[in-house]
N, CA, C and O of each residue as an XYZ file, in Angstrom:
760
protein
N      17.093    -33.149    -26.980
C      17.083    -33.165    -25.538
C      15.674    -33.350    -24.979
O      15.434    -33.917    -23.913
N      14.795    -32.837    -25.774
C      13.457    -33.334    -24.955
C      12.854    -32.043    -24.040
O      11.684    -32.147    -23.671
N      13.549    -30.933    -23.692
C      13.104    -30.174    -23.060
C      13.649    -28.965    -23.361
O      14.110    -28.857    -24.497
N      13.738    -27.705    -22.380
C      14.194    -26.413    -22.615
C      15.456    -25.339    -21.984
O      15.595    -25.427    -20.764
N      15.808    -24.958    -22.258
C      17.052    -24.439    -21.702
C      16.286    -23.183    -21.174
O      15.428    -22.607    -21.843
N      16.738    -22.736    -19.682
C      16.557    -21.892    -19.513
C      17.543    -20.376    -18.999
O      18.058    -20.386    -17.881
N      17.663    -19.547    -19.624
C      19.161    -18.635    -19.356
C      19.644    -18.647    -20.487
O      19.782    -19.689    -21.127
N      20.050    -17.240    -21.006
C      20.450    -17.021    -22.472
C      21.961    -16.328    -21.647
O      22.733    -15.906    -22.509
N      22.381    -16.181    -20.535
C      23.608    -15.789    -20.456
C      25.009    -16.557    -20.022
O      25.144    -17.174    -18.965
N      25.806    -16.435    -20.821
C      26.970    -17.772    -20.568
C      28.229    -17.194    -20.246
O      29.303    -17.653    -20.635
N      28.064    -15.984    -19.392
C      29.335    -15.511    -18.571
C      29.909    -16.744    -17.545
O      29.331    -17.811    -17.339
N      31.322    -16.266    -16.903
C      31.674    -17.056    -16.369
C      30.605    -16.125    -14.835
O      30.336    -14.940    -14.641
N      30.237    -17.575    -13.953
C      29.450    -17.522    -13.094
C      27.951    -17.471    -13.492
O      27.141    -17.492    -12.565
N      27.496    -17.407    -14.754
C      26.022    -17.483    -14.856
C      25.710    -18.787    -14.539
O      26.465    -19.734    -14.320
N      24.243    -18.712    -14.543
C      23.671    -20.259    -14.235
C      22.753    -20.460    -15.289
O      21.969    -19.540    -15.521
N      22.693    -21.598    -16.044
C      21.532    -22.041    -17.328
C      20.938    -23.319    -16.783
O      21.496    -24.375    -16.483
N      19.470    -22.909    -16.722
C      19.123    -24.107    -16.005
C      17.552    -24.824    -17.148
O      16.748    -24.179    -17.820
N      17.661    -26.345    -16.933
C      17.177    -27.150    -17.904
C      15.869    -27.650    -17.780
O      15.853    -28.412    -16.813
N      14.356    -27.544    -18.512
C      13.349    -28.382    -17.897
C      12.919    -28.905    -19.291
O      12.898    -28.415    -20.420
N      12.468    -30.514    -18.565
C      12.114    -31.500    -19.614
C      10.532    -30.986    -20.038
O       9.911    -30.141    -19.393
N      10.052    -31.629    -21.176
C       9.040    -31.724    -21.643
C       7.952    -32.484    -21.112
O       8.161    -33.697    -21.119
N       6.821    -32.106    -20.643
C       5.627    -33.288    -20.374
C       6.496    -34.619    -20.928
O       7.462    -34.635    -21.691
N       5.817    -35.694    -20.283
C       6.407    -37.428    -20.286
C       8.424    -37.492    -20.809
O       9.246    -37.971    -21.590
N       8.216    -36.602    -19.643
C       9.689    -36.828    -19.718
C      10.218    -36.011    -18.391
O       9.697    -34.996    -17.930
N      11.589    -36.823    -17.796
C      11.879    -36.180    -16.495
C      13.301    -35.906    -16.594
O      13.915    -36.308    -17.583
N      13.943    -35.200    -15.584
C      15.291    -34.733    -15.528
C      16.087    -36.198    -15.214
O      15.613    -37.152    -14.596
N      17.470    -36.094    -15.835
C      18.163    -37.368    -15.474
C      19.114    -36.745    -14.592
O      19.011    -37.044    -13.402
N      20.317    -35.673    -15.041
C      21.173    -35.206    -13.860
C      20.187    -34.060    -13.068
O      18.961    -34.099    -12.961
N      21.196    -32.953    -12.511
C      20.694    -32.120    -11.832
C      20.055    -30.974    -13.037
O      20.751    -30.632    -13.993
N      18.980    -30.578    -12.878
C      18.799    -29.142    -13.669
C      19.340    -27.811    -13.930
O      18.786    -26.937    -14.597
N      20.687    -27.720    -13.233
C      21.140    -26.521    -13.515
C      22.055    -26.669    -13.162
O      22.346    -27.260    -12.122
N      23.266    -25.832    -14.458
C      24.757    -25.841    -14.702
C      24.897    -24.605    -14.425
O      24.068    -23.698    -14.494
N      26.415    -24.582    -13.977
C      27.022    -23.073    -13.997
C      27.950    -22.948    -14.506
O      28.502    -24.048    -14.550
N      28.777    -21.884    -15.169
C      30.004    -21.173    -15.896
C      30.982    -21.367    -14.743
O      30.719    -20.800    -13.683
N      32.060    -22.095    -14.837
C      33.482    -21.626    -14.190
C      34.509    -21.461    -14.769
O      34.746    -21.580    -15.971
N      35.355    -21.097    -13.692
C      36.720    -21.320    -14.484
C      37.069    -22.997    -14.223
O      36.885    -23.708    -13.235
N      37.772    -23.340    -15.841
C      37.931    -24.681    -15.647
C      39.402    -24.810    -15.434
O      40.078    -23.800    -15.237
N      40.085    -26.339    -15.472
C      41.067    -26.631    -14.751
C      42.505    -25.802    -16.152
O      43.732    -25.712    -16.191
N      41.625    -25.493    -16.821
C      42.964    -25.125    -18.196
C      42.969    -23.633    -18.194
O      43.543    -22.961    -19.051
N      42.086    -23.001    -16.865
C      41.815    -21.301    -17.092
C      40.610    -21.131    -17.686
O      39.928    -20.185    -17.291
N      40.173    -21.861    -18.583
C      38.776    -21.540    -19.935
C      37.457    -21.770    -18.880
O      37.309    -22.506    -17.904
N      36.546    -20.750    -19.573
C      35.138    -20.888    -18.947
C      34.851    -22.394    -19.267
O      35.589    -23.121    -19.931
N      34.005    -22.645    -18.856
C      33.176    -24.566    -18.559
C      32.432    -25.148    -17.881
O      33.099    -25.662    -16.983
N      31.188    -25.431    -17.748
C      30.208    -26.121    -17.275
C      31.022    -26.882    -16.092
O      32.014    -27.610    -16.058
N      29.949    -26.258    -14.967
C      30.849    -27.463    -14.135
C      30.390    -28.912    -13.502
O      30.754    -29.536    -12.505
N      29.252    -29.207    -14.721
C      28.992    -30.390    -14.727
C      28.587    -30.763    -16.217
O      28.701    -29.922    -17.108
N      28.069    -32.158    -16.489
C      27.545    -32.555    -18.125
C      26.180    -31.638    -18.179
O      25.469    -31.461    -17.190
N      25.976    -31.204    -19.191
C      24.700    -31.359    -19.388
C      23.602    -32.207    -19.130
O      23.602    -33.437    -19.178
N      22.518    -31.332    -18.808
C      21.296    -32.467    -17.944
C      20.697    -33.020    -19.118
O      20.679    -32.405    -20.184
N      20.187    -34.206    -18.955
C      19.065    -35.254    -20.121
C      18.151    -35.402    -19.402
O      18.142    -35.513    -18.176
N      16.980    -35.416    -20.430
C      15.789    -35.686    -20.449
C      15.612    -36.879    -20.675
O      16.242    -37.319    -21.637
N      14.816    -37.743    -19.995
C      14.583    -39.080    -19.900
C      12.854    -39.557    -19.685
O      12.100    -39.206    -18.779
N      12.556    -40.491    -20.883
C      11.206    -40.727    -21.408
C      10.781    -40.971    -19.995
O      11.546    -41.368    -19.116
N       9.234    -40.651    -19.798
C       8.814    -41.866    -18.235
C       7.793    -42.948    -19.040
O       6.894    -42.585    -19.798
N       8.048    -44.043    -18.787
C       7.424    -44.841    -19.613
C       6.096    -45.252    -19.185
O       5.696    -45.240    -18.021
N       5.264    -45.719    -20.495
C       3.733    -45.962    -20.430
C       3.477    -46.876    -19.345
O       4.197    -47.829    -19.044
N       2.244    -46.476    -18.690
C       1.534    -47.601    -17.982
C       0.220    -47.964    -18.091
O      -0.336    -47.097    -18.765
N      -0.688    -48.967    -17.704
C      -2.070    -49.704    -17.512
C      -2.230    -49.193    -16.554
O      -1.231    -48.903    -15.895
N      -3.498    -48.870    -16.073
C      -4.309    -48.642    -15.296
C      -4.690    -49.896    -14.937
O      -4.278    -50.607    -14.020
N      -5.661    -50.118    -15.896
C      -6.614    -51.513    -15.662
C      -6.778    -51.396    -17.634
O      -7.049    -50.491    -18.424
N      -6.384    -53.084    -17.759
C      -7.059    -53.506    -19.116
C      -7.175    -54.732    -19.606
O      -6.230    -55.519    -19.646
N      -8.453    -55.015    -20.057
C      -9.408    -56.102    -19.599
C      -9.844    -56.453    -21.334
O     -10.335    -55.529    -21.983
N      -9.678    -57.517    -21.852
C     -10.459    -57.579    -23.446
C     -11.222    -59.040    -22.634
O     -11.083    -59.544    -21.519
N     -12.192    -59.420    -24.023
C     -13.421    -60.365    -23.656
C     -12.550    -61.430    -23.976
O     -11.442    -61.207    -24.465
N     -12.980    -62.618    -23.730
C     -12.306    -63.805    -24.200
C     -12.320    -64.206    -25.727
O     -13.225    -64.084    -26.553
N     -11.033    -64.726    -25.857
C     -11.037    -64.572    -27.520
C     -10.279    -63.450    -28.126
O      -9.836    -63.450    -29.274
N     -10.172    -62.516    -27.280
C      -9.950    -60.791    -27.941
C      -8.453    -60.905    -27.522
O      -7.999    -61.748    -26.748
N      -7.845    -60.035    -28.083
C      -6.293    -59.681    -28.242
C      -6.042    -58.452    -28.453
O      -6.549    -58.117    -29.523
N      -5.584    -57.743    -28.024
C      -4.812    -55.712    -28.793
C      -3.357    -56.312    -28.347
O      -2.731    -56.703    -27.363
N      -3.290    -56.176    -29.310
C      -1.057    -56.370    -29.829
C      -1.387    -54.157    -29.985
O      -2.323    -53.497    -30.437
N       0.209    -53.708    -29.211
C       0.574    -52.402    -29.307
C       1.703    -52.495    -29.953
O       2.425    -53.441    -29.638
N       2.208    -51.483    -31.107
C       3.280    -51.987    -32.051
C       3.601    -50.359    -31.790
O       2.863    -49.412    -31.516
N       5.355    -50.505    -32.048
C       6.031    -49.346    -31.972
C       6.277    -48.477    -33.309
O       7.295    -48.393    -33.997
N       4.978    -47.838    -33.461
C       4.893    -46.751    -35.011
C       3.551    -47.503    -35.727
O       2.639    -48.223    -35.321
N       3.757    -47.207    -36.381
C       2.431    -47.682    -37.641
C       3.076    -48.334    -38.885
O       2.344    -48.901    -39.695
N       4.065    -48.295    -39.025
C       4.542    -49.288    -40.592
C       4.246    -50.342    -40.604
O       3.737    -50.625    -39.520
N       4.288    -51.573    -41.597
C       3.709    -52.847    -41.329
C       4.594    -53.631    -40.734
O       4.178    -54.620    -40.129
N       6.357    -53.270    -40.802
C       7.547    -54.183    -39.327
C       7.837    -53.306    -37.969
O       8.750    -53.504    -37.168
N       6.896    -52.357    -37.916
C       6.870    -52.327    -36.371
C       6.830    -53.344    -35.354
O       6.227    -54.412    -35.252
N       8.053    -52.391    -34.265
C       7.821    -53.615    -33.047
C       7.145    -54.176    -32.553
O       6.700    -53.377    -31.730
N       6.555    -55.267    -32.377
C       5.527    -55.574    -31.675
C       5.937    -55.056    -29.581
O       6.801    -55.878    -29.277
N       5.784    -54.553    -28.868
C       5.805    -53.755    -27.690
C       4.787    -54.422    -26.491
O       5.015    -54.465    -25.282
N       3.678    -54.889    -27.169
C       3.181    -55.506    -26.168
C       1.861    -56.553    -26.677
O       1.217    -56.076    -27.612
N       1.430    -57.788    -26.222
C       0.275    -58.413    -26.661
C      -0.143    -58.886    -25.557
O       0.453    -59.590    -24.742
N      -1.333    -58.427    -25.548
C      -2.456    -58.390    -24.420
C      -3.690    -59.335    -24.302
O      -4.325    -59.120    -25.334
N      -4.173    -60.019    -23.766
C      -5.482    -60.891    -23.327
C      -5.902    -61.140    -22.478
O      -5.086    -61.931    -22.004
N      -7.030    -61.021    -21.512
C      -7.128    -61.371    -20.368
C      -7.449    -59.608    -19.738
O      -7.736    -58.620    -20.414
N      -7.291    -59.701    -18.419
C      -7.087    -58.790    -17.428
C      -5.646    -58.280    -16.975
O      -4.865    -59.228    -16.886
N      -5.210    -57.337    -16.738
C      -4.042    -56.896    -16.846
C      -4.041    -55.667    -15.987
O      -5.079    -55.066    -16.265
N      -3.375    -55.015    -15.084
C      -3.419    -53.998    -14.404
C      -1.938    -53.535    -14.036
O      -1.093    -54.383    -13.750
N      -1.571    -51.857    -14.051
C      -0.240    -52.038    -13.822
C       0.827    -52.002    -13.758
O       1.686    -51.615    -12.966
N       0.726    -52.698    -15.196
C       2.009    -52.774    -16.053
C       2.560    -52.011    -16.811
O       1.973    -51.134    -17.444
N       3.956    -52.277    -16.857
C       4.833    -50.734    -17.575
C       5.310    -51.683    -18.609
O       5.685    -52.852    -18.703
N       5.052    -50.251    -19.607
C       4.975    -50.961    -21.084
C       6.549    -50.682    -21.472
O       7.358    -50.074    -20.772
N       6.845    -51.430    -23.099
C       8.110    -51.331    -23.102
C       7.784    -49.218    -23.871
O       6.922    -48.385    -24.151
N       9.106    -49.458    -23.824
C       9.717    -48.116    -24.153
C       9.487    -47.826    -25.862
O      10.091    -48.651    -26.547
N       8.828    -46.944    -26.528
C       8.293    -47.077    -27.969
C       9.259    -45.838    -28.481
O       9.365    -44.691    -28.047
N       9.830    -46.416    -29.419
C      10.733    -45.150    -30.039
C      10.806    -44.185    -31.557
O      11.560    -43.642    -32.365
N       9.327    -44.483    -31.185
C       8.536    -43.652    -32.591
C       7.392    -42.769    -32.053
O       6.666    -43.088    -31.111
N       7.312    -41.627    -32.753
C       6.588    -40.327    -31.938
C       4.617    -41.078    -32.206
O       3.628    -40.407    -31.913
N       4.552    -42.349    -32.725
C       2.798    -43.269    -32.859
C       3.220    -44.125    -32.578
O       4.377    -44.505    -32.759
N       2.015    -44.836    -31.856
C       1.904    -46.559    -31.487
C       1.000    -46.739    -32.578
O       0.647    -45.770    -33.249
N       0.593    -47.906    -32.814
C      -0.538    -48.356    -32.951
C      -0.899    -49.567    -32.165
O      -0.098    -50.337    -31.635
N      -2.272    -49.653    -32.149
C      -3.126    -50.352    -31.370
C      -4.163    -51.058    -32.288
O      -5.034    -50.540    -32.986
N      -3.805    -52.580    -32.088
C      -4.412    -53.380    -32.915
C      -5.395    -54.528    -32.003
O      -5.005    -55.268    -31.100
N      -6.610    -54.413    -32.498
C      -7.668    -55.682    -31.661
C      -8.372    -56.895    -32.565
O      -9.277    -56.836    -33.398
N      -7.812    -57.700    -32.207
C      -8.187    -58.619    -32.870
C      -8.787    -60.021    -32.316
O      -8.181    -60.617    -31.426
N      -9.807    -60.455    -32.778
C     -10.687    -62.145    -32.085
C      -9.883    -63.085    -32.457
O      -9.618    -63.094    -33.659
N      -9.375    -63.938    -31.758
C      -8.936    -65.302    -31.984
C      -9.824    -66.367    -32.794
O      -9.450    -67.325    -33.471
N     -11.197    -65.871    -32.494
C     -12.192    -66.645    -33.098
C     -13.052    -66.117    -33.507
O     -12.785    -64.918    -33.594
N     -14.828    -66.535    -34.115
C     -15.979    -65.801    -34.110
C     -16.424    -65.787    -32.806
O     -17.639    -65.615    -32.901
N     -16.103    -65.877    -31.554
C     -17.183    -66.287    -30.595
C     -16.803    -64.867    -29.543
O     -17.118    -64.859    -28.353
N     -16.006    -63.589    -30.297
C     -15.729    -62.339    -29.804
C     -17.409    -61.475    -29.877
O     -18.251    -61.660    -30.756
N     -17.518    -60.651    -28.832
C     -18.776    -59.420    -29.078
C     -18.612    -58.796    -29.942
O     -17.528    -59.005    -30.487
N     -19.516    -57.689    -30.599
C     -19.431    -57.227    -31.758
C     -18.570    -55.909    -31.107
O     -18.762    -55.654    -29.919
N     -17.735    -55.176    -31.795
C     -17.209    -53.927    -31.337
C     -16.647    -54.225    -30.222
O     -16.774    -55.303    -29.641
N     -15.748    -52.940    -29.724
C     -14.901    -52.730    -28.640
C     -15.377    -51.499    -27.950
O     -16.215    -50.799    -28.519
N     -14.785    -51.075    -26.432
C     -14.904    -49.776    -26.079
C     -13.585    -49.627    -25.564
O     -13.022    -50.468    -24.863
N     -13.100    -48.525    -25.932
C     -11.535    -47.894    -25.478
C     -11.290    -46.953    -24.993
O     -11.621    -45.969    -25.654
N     -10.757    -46.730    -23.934
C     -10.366    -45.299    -23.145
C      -9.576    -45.206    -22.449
O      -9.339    -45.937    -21.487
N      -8.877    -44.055    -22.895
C      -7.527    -43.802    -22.955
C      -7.216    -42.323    -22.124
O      -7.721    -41.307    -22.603
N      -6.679    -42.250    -21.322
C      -6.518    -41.117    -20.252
C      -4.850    -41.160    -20.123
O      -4.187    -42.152    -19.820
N      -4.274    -39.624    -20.476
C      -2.821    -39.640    -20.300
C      -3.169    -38.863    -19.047
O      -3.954    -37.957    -18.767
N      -1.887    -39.891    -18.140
C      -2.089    -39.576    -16.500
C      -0.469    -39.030    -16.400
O       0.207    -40.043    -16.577
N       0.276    -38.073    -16.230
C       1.631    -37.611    -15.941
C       1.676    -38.248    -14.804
O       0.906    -38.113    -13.853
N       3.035    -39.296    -14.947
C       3.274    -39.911    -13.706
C       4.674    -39.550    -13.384
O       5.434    -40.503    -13.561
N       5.380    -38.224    -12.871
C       6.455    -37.639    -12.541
C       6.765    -37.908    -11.331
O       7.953    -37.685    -11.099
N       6.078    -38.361    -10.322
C       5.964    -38.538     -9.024
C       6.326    -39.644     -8.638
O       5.913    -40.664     -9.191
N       7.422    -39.683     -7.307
C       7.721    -41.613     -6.682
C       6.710    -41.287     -5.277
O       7.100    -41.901     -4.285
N       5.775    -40.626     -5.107
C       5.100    -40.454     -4.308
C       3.496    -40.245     -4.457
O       2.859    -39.795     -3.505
N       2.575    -40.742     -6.242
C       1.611    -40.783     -6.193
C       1.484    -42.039     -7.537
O       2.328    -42.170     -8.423
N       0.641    -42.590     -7.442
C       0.281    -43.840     -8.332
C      -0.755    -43.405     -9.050
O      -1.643    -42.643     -8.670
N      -0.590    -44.037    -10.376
C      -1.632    -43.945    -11.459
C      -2.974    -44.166    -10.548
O      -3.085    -44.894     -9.561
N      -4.148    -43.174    -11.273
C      -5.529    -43.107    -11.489
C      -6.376    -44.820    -11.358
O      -6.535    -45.652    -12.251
N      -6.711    -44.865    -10.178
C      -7.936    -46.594    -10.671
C      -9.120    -46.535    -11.230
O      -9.884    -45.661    -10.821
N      -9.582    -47.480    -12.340
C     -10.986    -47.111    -12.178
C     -11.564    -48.177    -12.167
O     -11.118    -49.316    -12.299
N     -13.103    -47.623    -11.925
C     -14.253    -48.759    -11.083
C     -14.400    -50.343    -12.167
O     -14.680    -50.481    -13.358
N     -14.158    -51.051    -11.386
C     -14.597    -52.161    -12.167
C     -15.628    -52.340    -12.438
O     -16.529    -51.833    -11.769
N     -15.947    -53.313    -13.773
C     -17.166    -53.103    -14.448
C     -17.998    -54.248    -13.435
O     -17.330    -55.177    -12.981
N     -19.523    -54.149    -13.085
C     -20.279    -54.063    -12.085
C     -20.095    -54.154    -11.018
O     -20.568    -54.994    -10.252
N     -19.035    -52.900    -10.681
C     -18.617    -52.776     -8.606
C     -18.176    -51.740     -8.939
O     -18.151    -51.463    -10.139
N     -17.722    -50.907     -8.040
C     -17.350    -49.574     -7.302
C     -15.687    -49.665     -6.874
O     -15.041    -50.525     -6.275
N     -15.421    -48.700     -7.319
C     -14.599    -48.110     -6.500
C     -14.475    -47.944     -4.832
O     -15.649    -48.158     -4.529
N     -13.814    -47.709     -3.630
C     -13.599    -46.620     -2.709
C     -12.915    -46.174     -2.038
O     -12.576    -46.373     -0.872
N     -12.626    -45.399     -2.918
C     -11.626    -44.190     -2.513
C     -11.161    -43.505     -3.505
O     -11.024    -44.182     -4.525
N     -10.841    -42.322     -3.601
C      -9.932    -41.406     -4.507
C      -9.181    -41.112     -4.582
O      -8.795    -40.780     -5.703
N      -8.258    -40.969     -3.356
C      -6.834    -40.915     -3.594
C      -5.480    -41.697     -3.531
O      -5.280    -42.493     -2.615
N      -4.493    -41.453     -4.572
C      -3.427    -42.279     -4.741
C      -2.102    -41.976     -4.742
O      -1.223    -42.291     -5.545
N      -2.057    -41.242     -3.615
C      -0.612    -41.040     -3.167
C      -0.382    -42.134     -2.192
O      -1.230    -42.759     -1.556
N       1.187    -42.287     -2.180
C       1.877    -43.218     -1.274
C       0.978    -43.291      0.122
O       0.326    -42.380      0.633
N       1.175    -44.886      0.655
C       0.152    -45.049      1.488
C      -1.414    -44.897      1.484
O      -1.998    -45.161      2.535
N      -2.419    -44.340     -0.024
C      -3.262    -44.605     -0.007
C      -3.457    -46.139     -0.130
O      -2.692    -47.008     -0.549
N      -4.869    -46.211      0.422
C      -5.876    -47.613     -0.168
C      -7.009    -47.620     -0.796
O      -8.105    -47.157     -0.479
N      -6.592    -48.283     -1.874
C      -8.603    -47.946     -2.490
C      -9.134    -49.737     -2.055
O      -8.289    -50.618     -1.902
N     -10.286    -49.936     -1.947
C     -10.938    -50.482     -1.832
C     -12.497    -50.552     -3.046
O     -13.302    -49.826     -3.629
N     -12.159    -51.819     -2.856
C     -13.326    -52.499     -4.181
C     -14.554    -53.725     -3.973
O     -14.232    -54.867     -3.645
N     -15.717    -53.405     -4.164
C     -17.104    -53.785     -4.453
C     -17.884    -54.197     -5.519
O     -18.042    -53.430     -6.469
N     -18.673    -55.888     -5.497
C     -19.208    -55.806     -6.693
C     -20.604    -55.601     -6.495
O     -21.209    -55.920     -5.472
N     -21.041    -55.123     -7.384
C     -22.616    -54.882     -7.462
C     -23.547    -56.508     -7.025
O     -23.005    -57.602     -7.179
N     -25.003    -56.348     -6.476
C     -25.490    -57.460     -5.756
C     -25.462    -58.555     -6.914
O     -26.133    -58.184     -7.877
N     -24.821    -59.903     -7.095
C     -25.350    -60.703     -8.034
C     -24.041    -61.314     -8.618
O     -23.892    -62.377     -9.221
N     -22.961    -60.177     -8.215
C     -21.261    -60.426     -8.805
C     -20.318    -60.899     -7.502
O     -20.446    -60.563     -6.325
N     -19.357    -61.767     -8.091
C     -18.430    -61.790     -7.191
C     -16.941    -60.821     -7.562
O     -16.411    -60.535     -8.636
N     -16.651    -60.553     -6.377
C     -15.034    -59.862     -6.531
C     -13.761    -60.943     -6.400
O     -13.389    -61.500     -5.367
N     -13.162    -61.085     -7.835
C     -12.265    -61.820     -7.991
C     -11.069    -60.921     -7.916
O     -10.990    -59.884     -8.575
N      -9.900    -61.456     -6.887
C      -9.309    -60.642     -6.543
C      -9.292    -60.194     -5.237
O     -10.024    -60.678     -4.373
N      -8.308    -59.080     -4.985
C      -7.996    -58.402     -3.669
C      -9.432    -57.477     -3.682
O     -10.035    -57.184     -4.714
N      -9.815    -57.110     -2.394
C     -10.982    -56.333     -2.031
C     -10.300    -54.792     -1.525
O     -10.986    -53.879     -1.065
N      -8.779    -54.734     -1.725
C      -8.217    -53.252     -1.455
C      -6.745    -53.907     -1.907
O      -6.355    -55.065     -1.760
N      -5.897    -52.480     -2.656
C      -4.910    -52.099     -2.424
C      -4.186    -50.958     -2.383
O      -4.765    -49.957     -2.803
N      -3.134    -50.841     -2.011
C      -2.494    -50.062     -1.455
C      -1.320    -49.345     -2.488
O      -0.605    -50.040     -3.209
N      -1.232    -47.771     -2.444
C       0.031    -47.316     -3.411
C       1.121    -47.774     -2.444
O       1.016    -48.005     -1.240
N       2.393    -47.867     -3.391
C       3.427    -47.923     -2.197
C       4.515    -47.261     -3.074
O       4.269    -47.215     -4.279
N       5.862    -46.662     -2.570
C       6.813    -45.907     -2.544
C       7.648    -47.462     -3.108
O       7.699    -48.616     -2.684
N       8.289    -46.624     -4.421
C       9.132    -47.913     -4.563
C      10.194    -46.897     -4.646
O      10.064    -45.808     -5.205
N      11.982    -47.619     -3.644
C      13.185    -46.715     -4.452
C      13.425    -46.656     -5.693
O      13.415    -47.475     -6.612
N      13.683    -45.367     -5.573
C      14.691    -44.799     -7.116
C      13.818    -45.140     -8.372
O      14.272    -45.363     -9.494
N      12.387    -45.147     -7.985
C      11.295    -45.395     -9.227
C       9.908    -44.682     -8.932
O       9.524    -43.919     -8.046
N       9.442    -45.136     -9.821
C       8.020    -44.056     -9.571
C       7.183    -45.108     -8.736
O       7.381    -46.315     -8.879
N       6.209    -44.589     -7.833
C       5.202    -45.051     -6.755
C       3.810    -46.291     -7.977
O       3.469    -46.029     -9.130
N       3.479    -47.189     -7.355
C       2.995    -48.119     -7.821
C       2.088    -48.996     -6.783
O       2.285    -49.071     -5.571
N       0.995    -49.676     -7.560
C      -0.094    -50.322     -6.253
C       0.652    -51.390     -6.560
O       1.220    -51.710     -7.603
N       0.520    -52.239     -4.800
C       0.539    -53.597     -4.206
C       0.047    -54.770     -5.331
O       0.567    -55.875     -5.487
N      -0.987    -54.264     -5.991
C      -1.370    -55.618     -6.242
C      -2.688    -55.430     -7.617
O      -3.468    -54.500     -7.819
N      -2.588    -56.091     -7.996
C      -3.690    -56.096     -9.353
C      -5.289    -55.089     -9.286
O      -5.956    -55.187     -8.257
N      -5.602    -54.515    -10.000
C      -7.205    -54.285     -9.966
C      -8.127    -55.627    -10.031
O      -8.227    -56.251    -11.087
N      -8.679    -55.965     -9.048
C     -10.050    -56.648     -9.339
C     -10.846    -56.785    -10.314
O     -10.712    -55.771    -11.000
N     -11.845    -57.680    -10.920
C     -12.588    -57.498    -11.524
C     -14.066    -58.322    -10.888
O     -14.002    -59.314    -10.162
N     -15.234    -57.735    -11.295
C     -16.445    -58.398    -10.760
C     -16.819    -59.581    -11.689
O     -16.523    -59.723    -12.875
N     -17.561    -60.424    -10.855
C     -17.623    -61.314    -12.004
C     -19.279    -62.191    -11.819
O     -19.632    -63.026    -12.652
């Protein structure tokens, strides 16, 4: 189930009520009660609640030209391939991985890649249809603003010498029956 039961008593009329685990959210309601059912017998008077994965997202992710990270579902050598990446990317909801490891693979298309990579990785709980993943500053420009609940705007700057490719602000917005998400791509300076 993914989460915890709460209430060790299963009289008729008790209530046992259900909470999911970090990266994971309620699918029915959280809490059942004991009745009498339609045959006389005690019985839930609904299904049991499920726990339901919330799936991965990008912030912002950017490799050099030439560069590639393929994300594979587990570590064996026929893992799924889940996602292959190049370019700039902001965002995006990854597929659904059904092994408790990813792996994360980077690789040059050519020699004409930089030496080494830098990677960083921030788990952001996104339980909310009313606040959007974390932005961060593009590399030579700024950020402005900090917050990302529905109806925020951040706004973006490049340092003197760069241009801003891209939107110069966007906006979280409220999507139905899903979790809250920005308008429109992260920028990058260039």
């Amino acid at each position: 189930m993914n989460g915890t039961r709460i209430g060790t008593d299963f009289k008729l009329g008790s209530t046992v009520t259900y909470q999911c685990d970090s990266g994971y959210k309620i699918v029915d309601p959280s809490s059942i009660e004991c009745v009498t059912g339609a045959d006389g017998k005690p019985s839930w008077d609904r299904a049991l609640p499920a726990c339901q994965v919330v799936f991965g997202q990008f912030a912002y992710f950017q490799t050099a030209l030439n560069d590639l990270a393929e994300l594979f579902d587990g570590t064996h050598p026929q893992a799924r391939l889940l996602s292959s990446l190049s370019g700039s990317h902001s965002g995006e909801t990854l597929p659904l991985a059904t092994s408790n490891q990813i792996l994360l693979r980077f690789s040059a298309k050519s020699g004409a890649s930089a030496r080494g990579f830098h990677f960083v990785y921030q788990a952001v709980p996104r339980t909310s249809d009313t606040q959007c993943s974390s932005v961060p500053e593009p590399r030579y420009g700024r950020r402005i603003g900090s917050e990302f609940s529905a109806g925020s705007i951040v706004r973006f700057e490049c340092n003197p010498g760069y241009l801003l490719q891209g939107s110069t602000a966007i906006r979280c917005q409220s999507v139905p029956n899903a979790l809250a998400q920005w308008n429109d791509t992260i920028p990058s300076c260039v």
